[in-house]
N, CA, C and O atoms as CSV, one atom per row, in Angstrom:
chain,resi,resn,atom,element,x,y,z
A,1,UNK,N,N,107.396,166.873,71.675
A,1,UNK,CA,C,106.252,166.034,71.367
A,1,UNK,C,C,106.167,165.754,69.862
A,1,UNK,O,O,105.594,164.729,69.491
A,2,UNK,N,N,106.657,166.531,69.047
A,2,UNK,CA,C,106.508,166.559,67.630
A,2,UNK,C,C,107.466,165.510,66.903
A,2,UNK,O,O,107.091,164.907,65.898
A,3,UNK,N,N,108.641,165.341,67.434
A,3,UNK,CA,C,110.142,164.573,67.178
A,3,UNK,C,C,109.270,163.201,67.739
A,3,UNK,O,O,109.618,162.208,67.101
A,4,UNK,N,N,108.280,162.916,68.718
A,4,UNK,CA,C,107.334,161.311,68.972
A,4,UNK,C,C,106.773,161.419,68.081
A,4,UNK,O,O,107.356,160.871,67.146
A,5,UNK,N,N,105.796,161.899,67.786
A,5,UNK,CA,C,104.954,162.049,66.380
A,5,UNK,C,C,105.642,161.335,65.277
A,5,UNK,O,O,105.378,160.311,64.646
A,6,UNK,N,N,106.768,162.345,65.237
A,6,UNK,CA,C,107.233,161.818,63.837
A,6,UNK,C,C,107.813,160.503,63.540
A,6,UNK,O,O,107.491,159.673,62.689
A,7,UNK,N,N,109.061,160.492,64.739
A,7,UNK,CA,C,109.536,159.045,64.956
A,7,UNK,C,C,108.126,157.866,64.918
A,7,UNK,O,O,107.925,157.252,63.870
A,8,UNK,N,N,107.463,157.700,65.804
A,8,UNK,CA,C,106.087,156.954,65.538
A,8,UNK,C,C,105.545,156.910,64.281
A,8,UNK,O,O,105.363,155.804,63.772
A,9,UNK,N,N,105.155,158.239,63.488
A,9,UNK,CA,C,104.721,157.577,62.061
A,9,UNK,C,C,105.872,156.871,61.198
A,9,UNK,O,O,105.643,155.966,60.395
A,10,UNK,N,N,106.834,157.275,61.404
A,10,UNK,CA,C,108.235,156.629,60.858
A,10,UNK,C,C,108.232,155.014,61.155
A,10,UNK,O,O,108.256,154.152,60.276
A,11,UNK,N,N,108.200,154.798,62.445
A,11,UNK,CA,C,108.542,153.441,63.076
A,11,UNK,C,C,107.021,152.738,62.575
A,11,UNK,O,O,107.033,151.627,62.045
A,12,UNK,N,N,105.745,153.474,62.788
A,12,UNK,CA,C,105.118,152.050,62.445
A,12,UNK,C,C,104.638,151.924,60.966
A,12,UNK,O,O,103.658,151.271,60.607
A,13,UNK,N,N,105.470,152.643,60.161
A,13,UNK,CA,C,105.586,152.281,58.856
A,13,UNK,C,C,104.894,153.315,57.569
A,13,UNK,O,O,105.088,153.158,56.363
A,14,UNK,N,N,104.269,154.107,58.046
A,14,UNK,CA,C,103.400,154.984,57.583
A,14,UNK,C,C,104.535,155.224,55.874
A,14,UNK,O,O,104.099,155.172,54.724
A,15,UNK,N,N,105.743,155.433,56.226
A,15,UNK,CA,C,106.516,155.547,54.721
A,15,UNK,C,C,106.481,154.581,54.012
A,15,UNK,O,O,106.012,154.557,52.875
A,16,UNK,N,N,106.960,153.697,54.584
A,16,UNK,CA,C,106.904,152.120,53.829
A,16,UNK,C,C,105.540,152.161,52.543
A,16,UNK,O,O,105.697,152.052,51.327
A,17,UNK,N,N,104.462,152.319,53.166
A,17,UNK,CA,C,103.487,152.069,52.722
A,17,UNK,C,C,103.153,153.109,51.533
A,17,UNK,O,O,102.761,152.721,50.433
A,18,UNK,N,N,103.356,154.546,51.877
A,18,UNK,CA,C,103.577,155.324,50.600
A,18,UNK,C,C,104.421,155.274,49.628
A,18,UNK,O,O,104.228,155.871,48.569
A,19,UNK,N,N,105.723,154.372,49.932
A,19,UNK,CA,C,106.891,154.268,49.177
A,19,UNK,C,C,106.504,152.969,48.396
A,19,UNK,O,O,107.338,152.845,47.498
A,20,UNK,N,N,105.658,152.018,48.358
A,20,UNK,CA,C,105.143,151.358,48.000
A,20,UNK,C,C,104.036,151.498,47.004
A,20,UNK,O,O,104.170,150.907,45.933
A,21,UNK,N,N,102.917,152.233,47.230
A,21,UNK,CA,C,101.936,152.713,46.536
A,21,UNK,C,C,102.473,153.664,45.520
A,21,UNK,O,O,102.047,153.518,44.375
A,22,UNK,N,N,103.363,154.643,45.755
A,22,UNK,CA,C,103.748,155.413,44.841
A,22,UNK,C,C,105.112,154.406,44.218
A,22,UNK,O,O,105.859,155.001,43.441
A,23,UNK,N,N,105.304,153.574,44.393
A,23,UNK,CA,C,106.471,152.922,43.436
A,23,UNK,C,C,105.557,151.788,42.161
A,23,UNK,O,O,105.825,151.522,40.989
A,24,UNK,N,N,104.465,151.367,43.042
A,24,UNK,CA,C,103.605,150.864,41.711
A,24,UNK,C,C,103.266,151.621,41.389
A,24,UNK,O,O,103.474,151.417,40.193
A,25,UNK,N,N,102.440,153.306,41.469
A,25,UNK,CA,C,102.435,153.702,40.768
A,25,UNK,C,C,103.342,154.381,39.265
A,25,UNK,O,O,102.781,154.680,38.210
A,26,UNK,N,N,104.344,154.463,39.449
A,26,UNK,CA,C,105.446,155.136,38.885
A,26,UNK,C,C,106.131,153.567,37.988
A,26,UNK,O,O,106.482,153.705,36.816
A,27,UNK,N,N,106.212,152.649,38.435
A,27,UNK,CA,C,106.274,151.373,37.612
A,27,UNK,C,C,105.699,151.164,36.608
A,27,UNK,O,O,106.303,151.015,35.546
A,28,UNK,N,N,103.680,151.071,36.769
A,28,UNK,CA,C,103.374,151.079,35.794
A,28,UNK,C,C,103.227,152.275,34.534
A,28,UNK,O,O,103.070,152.194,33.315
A,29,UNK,N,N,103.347,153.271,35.379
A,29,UNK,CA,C,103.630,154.339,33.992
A,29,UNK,C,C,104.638,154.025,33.211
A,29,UNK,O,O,104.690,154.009,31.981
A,30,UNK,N,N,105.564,153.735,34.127
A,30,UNK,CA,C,107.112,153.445,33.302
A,30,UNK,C,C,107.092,152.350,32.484
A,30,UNK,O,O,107.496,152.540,31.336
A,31,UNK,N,N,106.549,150.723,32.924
A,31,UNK,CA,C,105.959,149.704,32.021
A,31,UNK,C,C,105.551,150.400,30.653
A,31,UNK,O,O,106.131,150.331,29.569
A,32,UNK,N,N,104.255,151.173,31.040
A,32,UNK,CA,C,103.459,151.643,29.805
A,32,UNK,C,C,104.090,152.083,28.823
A,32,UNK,O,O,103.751,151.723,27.695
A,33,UNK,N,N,105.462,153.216,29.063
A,33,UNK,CA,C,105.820,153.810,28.510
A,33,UNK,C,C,106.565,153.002,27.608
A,33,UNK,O,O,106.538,153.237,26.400
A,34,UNK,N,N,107.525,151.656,28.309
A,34,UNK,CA,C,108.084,151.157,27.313
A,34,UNK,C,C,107.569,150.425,26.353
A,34,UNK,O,O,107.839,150.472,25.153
A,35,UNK,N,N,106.580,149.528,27.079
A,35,UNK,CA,C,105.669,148.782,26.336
A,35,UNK,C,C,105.228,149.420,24.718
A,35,UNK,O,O,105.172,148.787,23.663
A,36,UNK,N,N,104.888,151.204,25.012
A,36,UNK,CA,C,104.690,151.760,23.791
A,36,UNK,C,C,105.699,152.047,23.158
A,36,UNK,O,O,105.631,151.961,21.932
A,37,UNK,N,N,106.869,152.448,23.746
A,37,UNK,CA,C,108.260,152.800,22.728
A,37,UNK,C,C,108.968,151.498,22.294
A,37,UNK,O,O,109.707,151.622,21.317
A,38,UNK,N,N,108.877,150.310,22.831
A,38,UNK,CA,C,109.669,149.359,22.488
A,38,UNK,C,C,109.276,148.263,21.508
A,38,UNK,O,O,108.568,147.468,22.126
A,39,UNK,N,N,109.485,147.756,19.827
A,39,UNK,CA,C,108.744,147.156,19.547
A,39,UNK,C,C,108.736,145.458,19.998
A,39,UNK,O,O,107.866,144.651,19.670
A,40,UNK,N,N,109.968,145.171,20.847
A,40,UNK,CA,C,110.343,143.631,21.071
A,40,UNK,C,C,109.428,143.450,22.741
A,40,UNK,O,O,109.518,142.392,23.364
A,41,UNK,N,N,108.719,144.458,23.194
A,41,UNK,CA,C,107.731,144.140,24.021
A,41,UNK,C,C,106.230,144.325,23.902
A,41,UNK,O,O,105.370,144.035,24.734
A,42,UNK,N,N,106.045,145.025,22.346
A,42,UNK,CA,C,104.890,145.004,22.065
A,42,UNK,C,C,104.484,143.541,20.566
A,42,UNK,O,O,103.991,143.550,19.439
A,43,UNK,N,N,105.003,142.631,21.402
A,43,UNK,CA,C,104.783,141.131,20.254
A,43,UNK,C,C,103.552,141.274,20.665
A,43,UNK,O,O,102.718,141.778,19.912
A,44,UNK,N,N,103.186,140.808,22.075
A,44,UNK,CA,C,101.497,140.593,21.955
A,44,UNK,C,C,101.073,141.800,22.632
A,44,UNK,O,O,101.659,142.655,23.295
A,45,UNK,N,N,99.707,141.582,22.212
A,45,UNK,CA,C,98.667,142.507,22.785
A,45,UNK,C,C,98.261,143.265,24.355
A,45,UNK,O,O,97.499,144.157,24.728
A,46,UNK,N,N,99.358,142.240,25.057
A,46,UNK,CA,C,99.071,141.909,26.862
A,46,UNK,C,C,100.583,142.102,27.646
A,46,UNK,O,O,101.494,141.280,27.554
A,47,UNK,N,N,100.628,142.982,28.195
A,47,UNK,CA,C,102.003,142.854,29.160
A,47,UNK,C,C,102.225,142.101,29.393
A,47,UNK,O,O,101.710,142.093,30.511
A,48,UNK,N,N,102.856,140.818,29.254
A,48,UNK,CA,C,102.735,139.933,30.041
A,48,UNK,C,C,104.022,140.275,30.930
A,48,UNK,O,O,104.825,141.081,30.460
A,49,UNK,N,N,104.265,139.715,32.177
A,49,UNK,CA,C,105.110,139.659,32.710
A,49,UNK,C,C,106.205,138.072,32.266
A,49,UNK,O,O,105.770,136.931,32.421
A,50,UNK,N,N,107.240,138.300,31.867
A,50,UNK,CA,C,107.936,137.144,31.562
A,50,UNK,C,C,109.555,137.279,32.607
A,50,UNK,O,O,110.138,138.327,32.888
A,51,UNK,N,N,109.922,135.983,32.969
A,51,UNK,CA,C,111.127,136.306,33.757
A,51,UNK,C,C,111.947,137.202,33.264
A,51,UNK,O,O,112.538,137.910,34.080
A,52,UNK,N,N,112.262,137.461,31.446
A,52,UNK,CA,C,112.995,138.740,31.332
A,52,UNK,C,C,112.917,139.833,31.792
A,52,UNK,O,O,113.844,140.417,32.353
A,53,UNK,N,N,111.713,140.295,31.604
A,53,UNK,CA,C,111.264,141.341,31.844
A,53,UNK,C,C,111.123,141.886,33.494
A,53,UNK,O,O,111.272,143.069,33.800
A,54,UNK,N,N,110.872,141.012,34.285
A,54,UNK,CA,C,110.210,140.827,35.451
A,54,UNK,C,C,111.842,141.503,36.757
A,54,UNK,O,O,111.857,142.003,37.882
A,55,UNK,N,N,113.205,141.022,35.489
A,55,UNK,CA,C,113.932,141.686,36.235
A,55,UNK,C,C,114.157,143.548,36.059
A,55,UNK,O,O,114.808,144.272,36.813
A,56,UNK,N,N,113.373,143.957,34.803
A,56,UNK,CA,C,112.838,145.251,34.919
A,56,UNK,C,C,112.321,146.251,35.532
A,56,UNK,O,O,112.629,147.434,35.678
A,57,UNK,N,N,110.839,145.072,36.126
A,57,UNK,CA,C,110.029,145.708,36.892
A,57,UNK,C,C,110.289,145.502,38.104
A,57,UNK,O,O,109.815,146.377,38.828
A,58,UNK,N,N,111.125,144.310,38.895
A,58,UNK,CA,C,111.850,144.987,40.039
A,58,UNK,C,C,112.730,145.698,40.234
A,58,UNK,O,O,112.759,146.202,41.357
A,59,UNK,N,N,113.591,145.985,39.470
A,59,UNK,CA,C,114.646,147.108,39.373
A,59,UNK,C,C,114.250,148.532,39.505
A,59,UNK,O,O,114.753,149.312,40.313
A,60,UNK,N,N,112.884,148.946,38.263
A,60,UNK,CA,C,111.505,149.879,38.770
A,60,UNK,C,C,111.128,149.875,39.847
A,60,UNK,O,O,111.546,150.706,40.653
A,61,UNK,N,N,110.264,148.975,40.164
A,61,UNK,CA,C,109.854,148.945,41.546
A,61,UNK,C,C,110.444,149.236,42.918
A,61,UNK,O,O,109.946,150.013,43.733
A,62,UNK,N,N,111.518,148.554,43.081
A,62,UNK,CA,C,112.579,148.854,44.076
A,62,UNK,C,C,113.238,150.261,44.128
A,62,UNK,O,O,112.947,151.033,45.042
A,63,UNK,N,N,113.863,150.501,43.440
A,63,UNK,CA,C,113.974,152.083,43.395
A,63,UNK,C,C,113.048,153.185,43.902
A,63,UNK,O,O,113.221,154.070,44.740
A,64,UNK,N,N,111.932,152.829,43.073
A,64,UNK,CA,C,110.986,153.613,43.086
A,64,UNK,C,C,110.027,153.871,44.399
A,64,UNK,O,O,109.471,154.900,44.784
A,65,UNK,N,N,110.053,152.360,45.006
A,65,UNK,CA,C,109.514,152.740,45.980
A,65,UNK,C,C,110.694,152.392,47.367
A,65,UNK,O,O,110.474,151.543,48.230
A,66,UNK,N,N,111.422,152.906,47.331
A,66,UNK,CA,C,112.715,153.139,48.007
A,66,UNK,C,C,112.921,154.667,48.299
A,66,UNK,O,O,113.018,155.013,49.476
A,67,UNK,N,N,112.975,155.358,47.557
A,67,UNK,CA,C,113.310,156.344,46.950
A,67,UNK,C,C,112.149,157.247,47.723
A,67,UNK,O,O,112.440,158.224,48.413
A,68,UNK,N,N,110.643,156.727,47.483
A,68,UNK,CA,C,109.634,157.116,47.750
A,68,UNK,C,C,109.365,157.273,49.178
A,68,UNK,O,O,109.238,158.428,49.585
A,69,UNK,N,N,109.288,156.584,49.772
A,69,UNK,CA,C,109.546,156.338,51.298
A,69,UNK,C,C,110.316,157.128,52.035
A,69,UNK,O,O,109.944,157.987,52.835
A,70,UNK,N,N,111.550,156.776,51.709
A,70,UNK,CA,C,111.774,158.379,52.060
A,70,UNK,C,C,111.789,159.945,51.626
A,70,UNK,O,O,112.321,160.884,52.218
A,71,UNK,N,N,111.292,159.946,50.813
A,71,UNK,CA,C,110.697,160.966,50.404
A,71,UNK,C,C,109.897,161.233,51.476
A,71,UNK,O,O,110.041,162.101,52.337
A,72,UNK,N,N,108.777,160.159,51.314
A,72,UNK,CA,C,107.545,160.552,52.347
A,72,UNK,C,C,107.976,161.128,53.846
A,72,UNK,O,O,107.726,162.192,54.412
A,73,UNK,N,N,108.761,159.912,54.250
A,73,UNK,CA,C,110.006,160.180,55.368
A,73,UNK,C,C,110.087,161.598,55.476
A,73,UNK,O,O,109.162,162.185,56.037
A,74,UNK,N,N,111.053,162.235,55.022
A,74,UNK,CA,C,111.147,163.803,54.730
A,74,UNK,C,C,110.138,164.705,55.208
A,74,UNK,O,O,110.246,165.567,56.081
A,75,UNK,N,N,108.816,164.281,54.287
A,75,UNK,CA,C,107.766,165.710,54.759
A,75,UNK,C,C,107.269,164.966,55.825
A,75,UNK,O,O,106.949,165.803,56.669
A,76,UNK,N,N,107.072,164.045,56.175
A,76,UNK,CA,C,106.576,164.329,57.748
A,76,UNK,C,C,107.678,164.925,58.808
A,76,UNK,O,O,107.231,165.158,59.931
A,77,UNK,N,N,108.512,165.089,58.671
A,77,UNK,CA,C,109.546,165.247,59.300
A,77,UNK,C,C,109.806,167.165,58.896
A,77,UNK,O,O,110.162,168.094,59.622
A,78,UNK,N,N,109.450,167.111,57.519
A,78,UNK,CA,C,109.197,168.552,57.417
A,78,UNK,C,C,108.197,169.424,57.646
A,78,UNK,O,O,108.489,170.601,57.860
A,79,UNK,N,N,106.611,168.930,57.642
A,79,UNK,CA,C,105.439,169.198,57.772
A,79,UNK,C,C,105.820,169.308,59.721
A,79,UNK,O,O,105.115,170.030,60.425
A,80,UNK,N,N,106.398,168.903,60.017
A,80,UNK,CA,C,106.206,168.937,61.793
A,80,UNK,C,C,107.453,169.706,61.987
A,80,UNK,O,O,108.002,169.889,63.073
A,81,UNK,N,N,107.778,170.062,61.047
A,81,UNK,CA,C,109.336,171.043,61.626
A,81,UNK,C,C,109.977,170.495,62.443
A,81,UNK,O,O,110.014,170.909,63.602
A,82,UNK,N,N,110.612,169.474,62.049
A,82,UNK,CA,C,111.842,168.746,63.051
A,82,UNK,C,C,112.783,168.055,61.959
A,82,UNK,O,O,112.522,167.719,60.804
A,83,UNK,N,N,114.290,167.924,62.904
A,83,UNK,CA,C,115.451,167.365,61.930
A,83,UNK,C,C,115.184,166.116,61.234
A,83,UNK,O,O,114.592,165.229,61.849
A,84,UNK,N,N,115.513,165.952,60.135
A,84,UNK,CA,C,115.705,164.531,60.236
A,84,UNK,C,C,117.030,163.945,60.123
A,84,UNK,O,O,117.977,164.367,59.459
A,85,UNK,N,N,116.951,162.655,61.048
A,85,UNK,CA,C,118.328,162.347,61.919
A,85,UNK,C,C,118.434,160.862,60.769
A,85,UNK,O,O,117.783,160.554,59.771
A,86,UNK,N,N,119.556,160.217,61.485
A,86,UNK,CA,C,119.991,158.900,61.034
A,86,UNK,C,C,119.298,158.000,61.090
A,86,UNK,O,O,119.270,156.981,60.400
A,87,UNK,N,N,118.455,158.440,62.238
A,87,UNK,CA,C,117.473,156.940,62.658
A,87,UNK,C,C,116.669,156.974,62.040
A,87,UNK,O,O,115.862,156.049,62.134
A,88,UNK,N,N,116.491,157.759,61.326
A,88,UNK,CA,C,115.175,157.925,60.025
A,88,UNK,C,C,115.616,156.227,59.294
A,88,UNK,O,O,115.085,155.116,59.316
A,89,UNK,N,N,116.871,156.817,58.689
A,89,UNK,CA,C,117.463,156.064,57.528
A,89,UNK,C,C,117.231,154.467,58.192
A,89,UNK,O,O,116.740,153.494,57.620
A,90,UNK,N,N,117.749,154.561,59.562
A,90,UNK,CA,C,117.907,153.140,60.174
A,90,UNK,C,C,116.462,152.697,59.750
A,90,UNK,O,O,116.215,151.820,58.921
A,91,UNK,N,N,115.664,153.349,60.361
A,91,UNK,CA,C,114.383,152.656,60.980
A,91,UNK,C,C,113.848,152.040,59.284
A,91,UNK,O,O,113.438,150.879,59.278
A,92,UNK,N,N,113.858,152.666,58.151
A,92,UNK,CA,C,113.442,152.609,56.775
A,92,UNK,C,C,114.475,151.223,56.087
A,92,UNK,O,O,114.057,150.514,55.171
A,93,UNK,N,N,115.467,151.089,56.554
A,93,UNK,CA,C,116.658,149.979,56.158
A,93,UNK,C,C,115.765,148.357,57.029
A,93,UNK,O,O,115.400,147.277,56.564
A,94,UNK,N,N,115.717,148.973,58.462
A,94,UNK,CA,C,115.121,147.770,59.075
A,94,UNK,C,C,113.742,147.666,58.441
A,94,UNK,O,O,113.509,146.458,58.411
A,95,UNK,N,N,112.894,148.206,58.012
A,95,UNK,CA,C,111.494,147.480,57.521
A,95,UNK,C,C,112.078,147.296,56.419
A,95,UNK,O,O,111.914,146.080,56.318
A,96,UNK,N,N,112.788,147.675,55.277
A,96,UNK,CA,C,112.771,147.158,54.110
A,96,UNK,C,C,113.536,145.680,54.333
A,96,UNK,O,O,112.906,144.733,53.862
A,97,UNK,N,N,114.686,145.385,54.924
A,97,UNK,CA,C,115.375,144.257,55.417
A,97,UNK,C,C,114.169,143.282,55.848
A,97,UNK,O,O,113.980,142.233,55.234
A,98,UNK,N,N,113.078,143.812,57.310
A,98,UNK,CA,C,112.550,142.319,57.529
A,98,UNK,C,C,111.565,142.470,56.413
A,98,UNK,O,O,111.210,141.326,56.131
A,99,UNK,N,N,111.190,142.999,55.940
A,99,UNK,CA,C,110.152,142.474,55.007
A,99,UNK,C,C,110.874,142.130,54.218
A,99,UNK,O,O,109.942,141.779,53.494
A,100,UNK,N,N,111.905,141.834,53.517
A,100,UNK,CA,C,112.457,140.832,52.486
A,100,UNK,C,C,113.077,139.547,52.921
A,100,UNK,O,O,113.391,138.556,52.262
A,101,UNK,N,N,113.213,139.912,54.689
A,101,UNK,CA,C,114.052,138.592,54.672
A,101,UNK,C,C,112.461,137.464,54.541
A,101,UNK,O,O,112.605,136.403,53.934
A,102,UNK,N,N,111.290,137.745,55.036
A,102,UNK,CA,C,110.307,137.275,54.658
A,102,UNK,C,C,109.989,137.189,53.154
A,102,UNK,O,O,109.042,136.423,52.975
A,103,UNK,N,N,110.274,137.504,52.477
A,103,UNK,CA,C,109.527,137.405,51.012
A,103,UNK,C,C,110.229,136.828,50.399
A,103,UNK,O,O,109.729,136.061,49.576
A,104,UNK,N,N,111.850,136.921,50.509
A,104,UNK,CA,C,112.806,135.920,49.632
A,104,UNK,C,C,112.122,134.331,49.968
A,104,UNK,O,O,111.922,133.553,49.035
A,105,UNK,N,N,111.925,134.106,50.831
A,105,UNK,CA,C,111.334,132.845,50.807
A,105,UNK,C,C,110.226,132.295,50.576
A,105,UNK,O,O,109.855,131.158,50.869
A,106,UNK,N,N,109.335,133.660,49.687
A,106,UNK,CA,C,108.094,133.387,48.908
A,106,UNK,C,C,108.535,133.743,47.859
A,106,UNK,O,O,107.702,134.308,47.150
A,107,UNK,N,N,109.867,133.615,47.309
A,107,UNK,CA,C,109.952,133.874,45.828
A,107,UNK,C,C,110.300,135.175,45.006
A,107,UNK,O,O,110.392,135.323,43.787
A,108,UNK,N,N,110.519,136.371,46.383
A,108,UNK,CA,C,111.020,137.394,45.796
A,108,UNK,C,C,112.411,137.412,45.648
A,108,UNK,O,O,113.206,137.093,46.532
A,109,UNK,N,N,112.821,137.955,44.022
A,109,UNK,CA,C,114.509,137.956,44.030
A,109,UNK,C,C,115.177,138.810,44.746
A,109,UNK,O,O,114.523,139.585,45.444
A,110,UNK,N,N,116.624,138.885,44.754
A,110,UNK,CA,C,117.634,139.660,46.022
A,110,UNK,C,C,117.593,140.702,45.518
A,110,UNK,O,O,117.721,141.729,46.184
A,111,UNK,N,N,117.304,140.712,43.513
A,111,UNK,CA,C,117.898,142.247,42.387
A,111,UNK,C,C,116.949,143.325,43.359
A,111,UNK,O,O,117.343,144.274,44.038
A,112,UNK,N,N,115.687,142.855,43.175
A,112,UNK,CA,C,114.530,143.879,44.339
A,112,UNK,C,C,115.122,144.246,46.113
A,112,UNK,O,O,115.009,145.405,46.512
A,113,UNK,N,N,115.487,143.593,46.680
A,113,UNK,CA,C,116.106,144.337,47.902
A,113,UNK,C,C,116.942,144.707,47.472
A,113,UNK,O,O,117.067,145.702,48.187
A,114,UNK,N,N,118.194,144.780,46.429
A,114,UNK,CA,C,119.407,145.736,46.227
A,114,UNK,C,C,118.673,146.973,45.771
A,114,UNK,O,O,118.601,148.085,46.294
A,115,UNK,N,N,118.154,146.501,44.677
A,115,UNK,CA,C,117.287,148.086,43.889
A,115,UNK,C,C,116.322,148.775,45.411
A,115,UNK,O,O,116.223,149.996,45.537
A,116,UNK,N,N,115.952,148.213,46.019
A,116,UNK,CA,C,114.980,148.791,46.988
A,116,UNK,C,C,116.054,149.743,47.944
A,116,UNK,O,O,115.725,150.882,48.276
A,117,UNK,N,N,117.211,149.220,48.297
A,117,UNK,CA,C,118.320,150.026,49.156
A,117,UNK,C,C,118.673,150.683,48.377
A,117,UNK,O,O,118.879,151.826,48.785
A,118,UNK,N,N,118.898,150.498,47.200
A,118,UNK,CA,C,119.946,151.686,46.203
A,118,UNK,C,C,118.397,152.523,46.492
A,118,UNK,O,O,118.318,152.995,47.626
A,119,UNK,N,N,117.687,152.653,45.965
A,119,UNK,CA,C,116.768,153.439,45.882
A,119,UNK,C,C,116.019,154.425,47.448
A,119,UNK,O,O,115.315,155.422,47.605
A,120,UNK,N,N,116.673,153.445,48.291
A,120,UNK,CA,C,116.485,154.405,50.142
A,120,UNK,C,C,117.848,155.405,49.952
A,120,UNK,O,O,117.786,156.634,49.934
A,121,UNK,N,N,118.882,154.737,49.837
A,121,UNK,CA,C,120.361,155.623,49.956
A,121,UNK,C,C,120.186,156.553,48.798
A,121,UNK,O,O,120.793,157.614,48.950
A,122,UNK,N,N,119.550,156.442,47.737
A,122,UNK,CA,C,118.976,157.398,46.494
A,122,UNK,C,C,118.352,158.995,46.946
A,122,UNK,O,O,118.505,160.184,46.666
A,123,UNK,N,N,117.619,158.168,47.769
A,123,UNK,CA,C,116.412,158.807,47.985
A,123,UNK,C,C,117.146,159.778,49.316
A,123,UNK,O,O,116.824,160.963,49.408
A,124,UNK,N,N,117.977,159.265,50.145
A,124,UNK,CA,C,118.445,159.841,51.328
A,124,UNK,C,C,119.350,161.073,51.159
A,124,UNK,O,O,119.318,162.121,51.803
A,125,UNK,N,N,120.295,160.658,49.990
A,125,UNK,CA,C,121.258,161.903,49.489
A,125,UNK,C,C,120.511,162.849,48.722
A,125,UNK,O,O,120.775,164.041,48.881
A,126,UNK,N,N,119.442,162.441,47.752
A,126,UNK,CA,C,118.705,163.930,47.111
A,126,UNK,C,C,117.645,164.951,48.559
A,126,UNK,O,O,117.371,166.136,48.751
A,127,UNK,N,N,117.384,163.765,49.198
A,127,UNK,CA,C,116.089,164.805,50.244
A,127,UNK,C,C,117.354,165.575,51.089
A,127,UNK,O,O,117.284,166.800,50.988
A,128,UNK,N,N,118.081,165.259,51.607
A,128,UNK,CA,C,119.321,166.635,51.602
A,128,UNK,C,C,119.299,167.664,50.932
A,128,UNK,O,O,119.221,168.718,51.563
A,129,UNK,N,N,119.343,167.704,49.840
A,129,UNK,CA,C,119.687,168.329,48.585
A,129,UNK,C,C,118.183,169.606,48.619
A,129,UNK,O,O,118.197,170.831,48.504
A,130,UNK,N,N,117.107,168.699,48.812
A,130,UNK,CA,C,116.013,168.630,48.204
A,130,UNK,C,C,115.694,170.089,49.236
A,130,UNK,O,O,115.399,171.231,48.883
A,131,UNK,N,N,115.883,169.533,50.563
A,131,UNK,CA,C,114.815,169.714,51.750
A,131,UNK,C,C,116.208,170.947,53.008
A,131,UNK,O,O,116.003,171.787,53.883
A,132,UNK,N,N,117.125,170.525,52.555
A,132,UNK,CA,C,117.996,171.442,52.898
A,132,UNK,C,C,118.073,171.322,54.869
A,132,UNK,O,O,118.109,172.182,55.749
A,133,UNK,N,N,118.071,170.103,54.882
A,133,UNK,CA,C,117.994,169.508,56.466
A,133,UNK,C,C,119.406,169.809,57.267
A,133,UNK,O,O,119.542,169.450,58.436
């Protein structure tokens, strides 16, 4: 019963959504940080987001909340004491896939779904490491 549980919070997205929240979070710290160490992004007063830059903060972003997700992935899977299998990875590849094949055509670039997979397969080889599955 616990291996439904988990698969179910897995499948209807419950990671996605933490891997998300915690990747803006961790973005804008990281923004901040450069914003203060760097002086060729502190010209004005205002972050602005400019296309240079913007391939930054998806490169951040994607990772981060790639990475995150499954993370999250992990402790539910550890919090319920059960393996985690391949279909983890699958099920986390297929929401990140349809939700981009939707968004590329509102304007999100491809650099963000590569960084978003580097950052699942990131995230998949350390929670091994991590979690000792």
């Amino acid at each position: 019963m616990k291996v439904i549980i988990a698969y179910a919070l897995v499948a209807s997205g419950i990671p996605i959504l933490v891997g998300y929240l915690f990747g803006m979070i961790i973005t804008m710290i990281v923004g901040r940080i450069v914003w203060l160490f760097s002086p060729q992004f502190r010209k004005s007063p205002i972050l602005w987001v400019t296309p240079e830059r913007k391939k930054y903060l998806d490169i951040c972003m994607g990772v981060a909340s790639g990475f995150s997700a499954v993370f999250a992935a992990a402790l539910i899977f550890h919090f319920l004491s059960q393996p985690l299998g391949l279909a983890v990875l699958l099920i986390i590849v297929a929401w990140k896939t349809c939700y981009f094949s939707v968004s590329v055509k509102h304007g999100q670039t491809l650099l963000y779904i590569f960084s978003t997979l580097f950052g699942v397969f990131m995230g998949w080889y350390d929670v091994f490491r991590i979690f000792s599955f």
